[in-house]
N, C-alpha and C positions, 0 to 999 in steps of 0.2 A: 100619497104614494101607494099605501094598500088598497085603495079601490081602484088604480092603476093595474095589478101585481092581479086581482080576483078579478075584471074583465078580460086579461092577455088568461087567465087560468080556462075561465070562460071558452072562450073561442077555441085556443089549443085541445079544448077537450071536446068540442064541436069538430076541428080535425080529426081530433083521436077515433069517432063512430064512425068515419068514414076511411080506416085503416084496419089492416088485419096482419097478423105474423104472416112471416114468409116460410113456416112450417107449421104442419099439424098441430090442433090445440087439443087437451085431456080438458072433458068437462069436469070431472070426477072432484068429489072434494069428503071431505073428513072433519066432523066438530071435532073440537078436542076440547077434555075435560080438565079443568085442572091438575088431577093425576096427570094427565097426558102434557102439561105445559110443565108439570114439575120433572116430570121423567127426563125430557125434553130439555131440562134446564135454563130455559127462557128466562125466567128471572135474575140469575145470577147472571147469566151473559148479557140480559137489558144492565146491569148495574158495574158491567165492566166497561161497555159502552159509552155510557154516560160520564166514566170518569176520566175519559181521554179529555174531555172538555174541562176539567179542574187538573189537569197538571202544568204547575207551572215554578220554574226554577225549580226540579224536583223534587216538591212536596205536591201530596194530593190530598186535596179539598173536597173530596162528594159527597158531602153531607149523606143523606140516609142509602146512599147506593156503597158507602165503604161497610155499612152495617152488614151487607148482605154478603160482603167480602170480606170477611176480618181478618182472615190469616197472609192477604194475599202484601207479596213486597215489593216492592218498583225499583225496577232494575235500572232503566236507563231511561231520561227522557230528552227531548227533540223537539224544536220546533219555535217560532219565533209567535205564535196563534197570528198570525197577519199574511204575510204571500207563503209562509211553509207553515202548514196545520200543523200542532203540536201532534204527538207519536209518543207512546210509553210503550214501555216492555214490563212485565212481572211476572212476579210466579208465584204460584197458590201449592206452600205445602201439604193441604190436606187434597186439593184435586188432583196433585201431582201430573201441575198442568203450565207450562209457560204463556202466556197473555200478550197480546199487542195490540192496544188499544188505541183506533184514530181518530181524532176530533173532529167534528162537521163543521161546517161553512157558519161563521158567526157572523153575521148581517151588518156589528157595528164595526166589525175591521174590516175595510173597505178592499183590503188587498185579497183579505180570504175571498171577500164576494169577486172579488177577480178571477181568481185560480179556477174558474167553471165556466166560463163563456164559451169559449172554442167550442163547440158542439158537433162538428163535423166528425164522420169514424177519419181515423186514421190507421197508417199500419201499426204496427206493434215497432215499438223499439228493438235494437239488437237485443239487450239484456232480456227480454222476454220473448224473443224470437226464436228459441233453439230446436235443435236435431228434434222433431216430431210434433211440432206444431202446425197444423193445419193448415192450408193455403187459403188465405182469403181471410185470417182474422184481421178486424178491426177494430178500435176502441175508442172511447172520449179523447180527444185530445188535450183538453185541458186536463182531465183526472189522471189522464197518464202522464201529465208534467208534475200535478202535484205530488204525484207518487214517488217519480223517480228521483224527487230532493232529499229522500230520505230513507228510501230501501234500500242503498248496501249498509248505511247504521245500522238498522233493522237489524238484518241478515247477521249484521256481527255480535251485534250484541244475544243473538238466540241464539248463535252455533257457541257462543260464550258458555253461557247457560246449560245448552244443553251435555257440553262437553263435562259438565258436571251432574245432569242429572238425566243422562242417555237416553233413559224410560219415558219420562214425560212427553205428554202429548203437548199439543199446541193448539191452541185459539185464535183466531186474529179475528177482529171486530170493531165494529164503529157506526156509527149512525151519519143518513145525509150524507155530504161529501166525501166523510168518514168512512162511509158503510160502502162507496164506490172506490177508495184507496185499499179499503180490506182486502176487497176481491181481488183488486192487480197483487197484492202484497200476500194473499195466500197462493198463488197461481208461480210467482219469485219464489216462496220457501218452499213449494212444491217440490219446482227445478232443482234449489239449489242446496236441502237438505238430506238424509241421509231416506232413500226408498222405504224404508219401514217406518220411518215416524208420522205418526198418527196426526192431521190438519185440516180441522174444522172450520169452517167460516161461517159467521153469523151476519148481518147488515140490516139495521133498523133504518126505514125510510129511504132506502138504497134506490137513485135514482139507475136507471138503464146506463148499462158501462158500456156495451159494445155490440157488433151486430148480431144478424143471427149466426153465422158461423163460429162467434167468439161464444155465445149460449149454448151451444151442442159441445162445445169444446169443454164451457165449464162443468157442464153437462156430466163430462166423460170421466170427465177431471175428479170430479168430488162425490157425486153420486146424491146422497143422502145428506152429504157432509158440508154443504151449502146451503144455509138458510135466507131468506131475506124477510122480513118482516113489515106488513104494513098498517098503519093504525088509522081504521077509519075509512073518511075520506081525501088524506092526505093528497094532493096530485101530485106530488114530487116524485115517487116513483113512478108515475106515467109520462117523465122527461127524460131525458129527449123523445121525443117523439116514433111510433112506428114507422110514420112515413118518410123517417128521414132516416130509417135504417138502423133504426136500432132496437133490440132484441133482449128481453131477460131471459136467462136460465129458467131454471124449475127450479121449486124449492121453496114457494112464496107460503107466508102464513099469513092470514087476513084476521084482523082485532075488526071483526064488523062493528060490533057493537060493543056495549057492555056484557050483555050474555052470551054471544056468540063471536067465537073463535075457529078459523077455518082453516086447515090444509088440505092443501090445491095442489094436483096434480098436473102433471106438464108446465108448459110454457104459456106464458101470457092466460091461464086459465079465463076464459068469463062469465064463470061463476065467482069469481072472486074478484080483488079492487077494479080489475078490468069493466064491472056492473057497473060501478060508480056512475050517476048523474053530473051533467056539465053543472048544475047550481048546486049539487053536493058540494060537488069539487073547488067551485068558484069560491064556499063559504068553509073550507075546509083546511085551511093553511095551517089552521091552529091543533091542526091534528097532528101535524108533523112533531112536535116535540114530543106526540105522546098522550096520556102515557104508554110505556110497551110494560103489559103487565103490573101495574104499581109503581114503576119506575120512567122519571120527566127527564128528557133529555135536556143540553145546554148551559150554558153559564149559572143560569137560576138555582139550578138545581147544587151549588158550590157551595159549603162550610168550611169552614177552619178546623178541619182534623187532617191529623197529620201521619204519613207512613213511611217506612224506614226507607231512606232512597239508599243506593248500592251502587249503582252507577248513573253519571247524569254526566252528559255534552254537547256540547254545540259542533258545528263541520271546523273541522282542521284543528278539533283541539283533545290532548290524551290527558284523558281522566283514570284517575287510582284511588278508590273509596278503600275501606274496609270494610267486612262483611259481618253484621253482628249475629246472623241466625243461622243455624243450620239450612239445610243442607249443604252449604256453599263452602266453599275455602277459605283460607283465612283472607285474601284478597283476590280483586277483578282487576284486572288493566284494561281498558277497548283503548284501542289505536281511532279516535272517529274522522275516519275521512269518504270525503261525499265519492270518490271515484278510485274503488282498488283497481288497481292495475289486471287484474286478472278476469275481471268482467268486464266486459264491453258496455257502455250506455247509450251511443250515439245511433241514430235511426238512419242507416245506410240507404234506406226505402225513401224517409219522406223530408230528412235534411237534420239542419240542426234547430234545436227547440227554441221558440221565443217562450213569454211568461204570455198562458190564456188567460182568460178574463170569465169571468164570474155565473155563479149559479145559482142566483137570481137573476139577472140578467139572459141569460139562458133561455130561463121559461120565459121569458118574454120575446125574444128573439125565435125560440119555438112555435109560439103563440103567432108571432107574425105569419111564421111559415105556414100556419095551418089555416091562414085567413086566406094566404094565397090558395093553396091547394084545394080550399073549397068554394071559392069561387073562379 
């Protein structure tokens, strides 16, 4: 099957030289020094990242990535890891920071590898469609299914949180599949939180979410405040494909190597991963977990330590923990249901939603398309 998976990576990346963005690219790029990765806080966000893929029944398991995180609590968690990616919530008293961490596509649950097929842009759903959004965005179809099984949780259990701790800024992060639900789900708490709270997005091995009109938009949206990170010569983030219309933001940092570390200016930069070789690329898969920074993403990377859960749910069921740490009150209720009544979910543009299929599959299905296109 992998030498299957590194021929389709192959080809697809022999389409990919013969594509270009559909707007202007920034050669420009920047090493960055460890100061600059610590400044920058890369480490602790790779180790928040990482530990979307150890939560399960809320307790979390990240072995050496809870190290880098010790004060942080897990508020809420979600997700069944199979057709809905697990989703935590937490909050870090000393960064005085709330956390939403999504888990990427785990290869042995056949469902997750589902949830990423659909590759085609589509429109945006109503729920992310509102008053001043651009005309012409479009997105993953699959990533924006898998998304929307689990952002109005989200959404309640941070406006929970934050109703108690006002100030705090917000994080949302995730690697791989993960790191493409981040994007839709910082783009949701944008909309639907309070104008002055502060929303950073990180995305390790963030495959392309949307086209170019949704890139300018994220663009607009976050500024600075959008990261996506690549290690190596991962091709995961060169899927979906340019010529099929799809577009990453700015924002990319490149782990070229062991000594060098780059930020990249504009969109699609290429001077950065966009350089990558098709037999880079074809022998590269294994760079997708990592590591970002000292830190391996996925199941592997899971120990048995354990952190105080505060709230945990599944859709349609009301969970009442008690709170043992400060900042918090003495209890949380979330009401978890997949569809409030006061936001809309349904995509009035492009119908109503089936279950997409898979991102491995994807790049293969990509891979075909680019055999076409170049011949």
């Amino acid at each position: 099957m992998l030498s299957f998976i590194l021929v389709f990576f192959f080809l697809a990346l022999v389409e990919q030289g013969f594509s270009s963005p559909l707007s202007p690219r920034d050669n420009a790029t920047t090493p960055l020094t460890d100061a600059d990765i610590q400044s920058r806080d890369l480490i602790s966000i790779a180790a928040f990242a990482a530990a979307a893929y150890c939560v399960r029944a809320g307790q979390w398991n990240c072995g050496d990535a809870c190290e880098k995180i010790p004060d942080t609590q897990l508020v809420f968690t979600i997700g069944d890891n199979a057709a809905t990616p697990d989703v935590y919530v937490a909050y870090s008293q000393s960064r005085n920071q709330i956390i939403v961490g999504h888990e990427g596509t785990d290869p042995s649950e056949i469902l997750s590898v589902e949830n990423d097929l659909q590759f085609s842009p589509t429109p945006l759903l109503t729920v992310l469609n509102v008053a001043g959004t651009p005309d012409g965005v479009e997105v993953h179809n699959g990533f924006q299914t898998a998304w929307v099984q689990t952002s109005t949780l989200v959404l309640g259990a941070v406006k929970q949180l934050q109703a108690q701790v006002p100030d705090a800024s917000v994080l949302v992060t995730g690697h791989s599949l993960g790191a493409a639900i981040s994007l839709l789900d910082a783009i949701f708490l944008k909309q639907q939180l309070p104008s002055n709270t502060s929303i950073q997005v990180v995305g390790f091995g963030r495959p392309r979410v949307g086209n170019p009109v949704f890139a300018n938009w994220v663009d607009t949206m976050f500024g600075d405040k959008n990261t996506f990170v690549v290690s190596r010569d991962d091709p995961v983030p060169h899927v979906p494909l340019l010529a099929q219309g799809f577009q990453h933001a700015s924002g990319e940092v490149w782990i070229k190597d062991n000594t060098t570390i780059l930020a990249c200016d504009g969109q699609e930069n290429p001077n950065c991963s966009d350089s990558i070789g098709v037999l880079d690329a074809a022998t590269g898969v294994s760079d997708h977990t990592g590591p970002y920074f000292g830190v391996n993403m996925g199941h592997a990377s899971c120990a048995n330590l354990a952190i105080t859960t505060i709230i945990s749910g599944t859709k349609t069921e009301t969970t009442t923990a008690a709170v043992v740490t400060a900042p918090f009150s003495t209890t949380l209720s979330l009401r978890v249901t997949s569809t409030p009544s006061n936001i809309p979910i349904n995509n009035e543009k492009s119908g109503a939603l089936g279950l997409s299929a898979g991102f491995v599959v994807s790049v293969l299905v990509s891979a075909v398309a680019g055999v076409v296109l170049v011949l």
